[in-house]
VEXLUMLUM-294116 format. One record per atom (N, C-alpha, C): residue number from 0; atom name; z, x, y. Coordinates in nm, 2 decimals. Example, Ala and Ser with C-alpha at 12.3 -4.5 7.8 and 13.67 -1.06 7.14 Angstrom:
// VEXLUMLUM-294116
REC    n  atom       w       u       v
REC    0     N    0.78    1.32   -0.57
REC    0    CA    0.78    1.23   -0.45
REC    0     C    0.78    1.32   -0.33
REC    1     N    0.71    1.28   -0.22
REC    1    CA    0.71    1.37   -0.11
REC    1     C    0.79    1.29    0.00
This chain:
// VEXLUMLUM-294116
REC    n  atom       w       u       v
REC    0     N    0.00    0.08   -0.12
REC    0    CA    0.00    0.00    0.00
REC    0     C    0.00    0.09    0.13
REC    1     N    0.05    0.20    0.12
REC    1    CA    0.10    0.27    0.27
REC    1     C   -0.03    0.34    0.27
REC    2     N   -0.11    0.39    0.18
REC    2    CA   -0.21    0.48    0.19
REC    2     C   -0.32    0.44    0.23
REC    3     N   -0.39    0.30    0.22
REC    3    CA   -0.49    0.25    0.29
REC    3     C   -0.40    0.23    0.46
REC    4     N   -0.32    0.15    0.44
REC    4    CA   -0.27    0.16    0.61
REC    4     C   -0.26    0.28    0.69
REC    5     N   -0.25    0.40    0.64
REC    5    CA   -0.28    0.55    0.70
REC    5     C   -0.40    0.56    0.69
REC    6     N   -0.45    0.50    0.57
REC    6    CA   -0.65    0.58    0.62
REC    6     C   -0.68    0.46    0.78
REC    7     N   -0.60    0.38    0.74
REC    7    CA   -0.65    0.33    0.88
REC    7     C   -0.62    0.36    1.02
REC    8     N   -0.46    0.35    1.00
REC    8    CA   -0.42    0.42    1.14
REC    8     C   -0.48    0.55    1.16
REC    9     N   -0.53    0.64    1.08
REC    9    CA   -0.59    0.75    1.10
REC    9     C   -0.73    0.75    1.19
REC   10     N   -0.81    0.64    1.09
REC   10    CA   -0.99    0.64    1.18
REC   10     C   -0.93    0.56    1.29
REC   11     N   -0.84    0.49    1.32
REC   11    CA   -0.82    0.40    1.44
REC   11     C   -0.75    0.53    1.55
REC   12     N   -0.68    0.61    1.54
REC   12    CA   -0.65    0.72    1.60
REC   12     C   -0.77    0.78    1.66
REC   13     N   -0.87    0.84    1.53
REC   13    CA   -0.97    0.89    1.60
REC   13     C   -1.08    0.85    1.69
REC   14     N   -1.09    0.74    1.68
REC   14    CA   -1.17    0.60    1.74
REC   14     C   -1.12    0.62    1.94
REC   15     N   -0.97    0.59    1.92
REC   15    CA   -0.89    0.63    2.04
REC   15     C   -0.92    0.73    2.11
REC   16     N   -0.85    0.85    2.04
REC   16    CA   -0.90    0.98    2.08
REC   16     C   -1.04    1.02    2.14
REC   17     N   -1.17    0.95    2.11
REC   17    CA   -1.31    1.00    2.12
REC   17     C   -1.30    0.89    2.23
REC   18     N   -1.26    0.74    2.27
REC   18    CA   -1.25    0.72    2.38
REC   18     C   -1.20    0.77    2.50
REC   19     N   -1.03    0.83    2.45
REC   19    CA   -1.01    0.87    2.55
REC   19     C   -1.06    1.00    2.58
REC   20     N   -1.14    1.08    2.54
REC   20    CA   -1.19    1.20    2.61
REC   20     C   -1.31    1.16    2.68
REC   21     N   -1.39    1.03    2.60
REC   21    CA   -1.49    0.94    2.67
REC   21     C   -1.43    0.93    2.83
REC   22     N   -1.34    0.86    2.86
REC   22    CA   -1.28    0.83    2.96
REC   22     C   -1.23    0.92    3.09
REC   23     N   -1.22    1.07    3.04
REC   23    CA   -1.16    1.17    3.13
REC   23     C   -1.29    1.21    3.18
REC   24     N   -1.38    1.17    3.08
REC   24    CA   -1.52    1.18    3.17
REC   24     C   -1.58    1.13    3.25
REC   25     N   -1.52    0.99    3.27
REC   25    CA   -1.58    0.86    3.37
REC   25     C   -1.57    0.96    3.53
REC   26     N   -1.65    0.86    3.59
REC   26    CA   -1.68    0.79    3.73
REC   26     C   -1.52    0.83    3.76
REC   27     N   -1.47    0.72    3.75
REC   27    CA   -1.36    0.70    3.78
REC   27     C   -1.24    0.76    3.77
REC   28     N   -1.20    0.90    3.65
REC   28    CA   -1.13    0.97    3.60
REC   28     C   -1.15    1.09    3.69
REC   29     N   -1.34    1.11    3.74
REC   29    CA   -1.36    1.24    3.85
REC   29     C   -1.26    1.20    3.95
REC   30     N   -1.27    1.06    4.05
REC   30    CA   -1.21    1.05    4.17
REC   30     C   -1.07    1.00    4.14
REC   31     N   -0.97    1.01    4.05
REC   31    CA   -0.91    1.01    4.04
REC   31     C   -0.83    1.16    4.03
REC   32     N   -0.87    1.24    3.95
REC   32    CA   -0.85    1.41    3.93
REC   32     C   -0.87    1.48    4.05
REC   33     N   -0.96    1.41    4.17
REC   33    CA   -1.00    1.49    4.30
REC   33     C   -0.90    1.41    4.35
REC   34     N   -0.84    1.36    4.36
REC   34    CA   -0.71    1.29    4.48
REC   34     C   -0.59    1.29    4.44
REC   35     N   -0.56    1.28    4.30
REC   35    CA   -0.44    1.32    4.29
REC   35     C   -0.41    1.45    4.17
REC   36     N   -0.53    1.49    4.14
REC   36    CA   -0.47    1.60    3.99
REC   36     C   -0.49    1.54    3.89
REC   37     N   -0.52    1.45    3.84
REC   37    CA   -0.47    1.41    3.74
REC   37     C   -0.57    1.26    3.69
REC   38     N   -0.59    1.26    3.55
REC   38    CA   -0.69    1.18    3.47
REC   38     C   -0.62    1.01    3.49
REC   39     N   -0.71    0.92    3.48
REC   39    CA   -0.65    0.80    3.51
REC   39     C   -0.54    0.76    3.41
REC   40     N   -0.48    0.62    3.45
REC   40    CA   -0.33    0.58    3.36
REC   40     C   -0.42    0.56    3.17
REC   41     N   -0.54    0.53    3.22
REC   41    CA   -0.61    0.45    3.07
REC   41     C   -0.64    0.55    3.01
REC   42     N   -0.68    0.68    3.04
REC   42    CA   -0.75    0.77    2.99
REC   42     C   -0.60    0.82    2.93
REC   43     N   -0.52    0.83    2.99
REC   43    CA   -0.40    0.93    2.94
REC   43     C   -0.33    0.82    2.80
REC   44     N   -0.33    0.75    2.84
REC   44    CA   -0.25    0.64    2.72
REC   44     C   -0.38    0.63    2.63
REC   45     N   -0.48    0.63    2.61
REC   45    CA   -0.61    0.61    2.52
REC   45     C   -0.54    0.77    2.44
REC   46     N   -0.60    0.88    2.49
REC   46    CA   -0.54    1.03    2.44
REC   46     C   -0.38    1.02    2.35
REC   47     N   -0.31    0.95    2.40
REC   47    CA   -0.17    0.98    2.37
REC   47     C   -0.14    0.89    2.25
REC   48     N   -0.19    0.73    2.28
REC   48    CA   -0.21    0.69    2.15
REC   48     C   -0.29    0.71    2.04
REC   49     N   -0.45    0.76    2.03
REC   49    CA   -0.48    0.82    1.94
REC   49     C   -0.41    0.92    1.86
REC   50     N   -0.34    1.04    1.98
REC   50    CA   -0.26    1.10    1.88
REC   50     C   -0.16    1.09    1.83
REC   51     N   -0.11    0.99    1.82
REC   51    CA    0.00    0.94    1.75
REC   51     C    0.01    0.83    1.63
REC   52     N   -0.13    0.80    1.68
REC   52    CA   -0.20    0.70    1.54
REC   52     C   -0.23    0.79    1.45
REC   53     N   -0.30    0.87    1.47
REC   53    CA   -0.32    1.00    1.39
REC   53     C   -0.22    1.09    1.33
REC   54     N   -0.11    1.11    1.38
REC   54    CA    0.01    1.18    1.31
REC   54     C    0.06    1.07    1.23
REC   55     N    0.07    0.94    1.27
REC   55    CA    0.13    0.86    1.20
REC   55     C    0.06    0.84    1.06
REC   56     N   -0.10    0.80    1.10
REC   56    CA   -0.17    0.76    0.98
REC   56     C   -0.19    0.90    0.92
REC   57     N   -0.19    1.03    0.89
REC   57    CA   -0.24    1.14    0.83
REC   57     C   -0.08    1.15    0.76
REC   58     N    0.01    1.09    0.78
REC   58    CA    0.18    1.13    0.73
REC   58     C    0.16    1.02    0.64
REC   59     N    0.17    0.92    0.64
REC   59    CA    0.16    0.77    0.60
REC   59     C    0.04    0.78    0.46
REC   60     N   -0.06    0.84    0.51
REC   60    CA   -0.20    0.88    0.35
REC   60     C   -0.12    0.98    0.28
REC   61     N   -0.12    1.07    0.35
REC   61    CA   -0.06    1.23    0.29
REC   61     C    0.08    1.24    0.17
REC   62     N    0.15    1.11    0.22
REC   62    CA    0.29    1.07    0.15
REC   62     C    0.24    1.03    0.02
REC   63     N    0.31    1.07   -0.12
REC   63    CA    0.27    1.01   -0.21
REC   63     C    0.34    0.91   -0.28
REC   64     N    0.33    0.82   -0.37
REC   64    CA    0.40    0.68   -0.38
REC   64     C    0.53    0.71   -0.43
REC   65     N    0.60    0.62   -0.41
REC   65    CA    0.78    0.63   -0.52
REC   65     C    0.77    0.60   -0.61
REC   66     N    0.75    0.66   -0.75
REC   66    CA    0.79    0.65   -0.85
REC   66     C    0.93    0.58   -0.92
């Protein structure tokens, strides 16, 4: 049961991830980085949740069952 739910949170991680780097590239993430430093609120939480769907789902597959 846990191991398809990790393969999922996993591709759903990386899914995130390839958005949010999609997104530090926007329009919108340039004039954001030129006025204050820094990538927009979506782009940072897209990044931050991928990686975390990913540690979760790669721990969650990688675990093996209870005997």
């Amino acid at each position: 049961m846990n191991r398809p739910l990790g393969i999922a949170l996993l591709v759903a991680g990386i899914v995130l991830l390839v958005l949010g780097i999609n997104s530090t590239n926007s329009a919108g993430s340039d004039i954001s980085k030129f006025f204050t430093g820094a990538p927009t609120d979506k782009a940072v939480w897209l990044l931050l949740g991928g990686v975390v769907a990913m540690i979760v789902g790669s721990f969650m597959s990688l675990r093996g069952q209870p005997r």
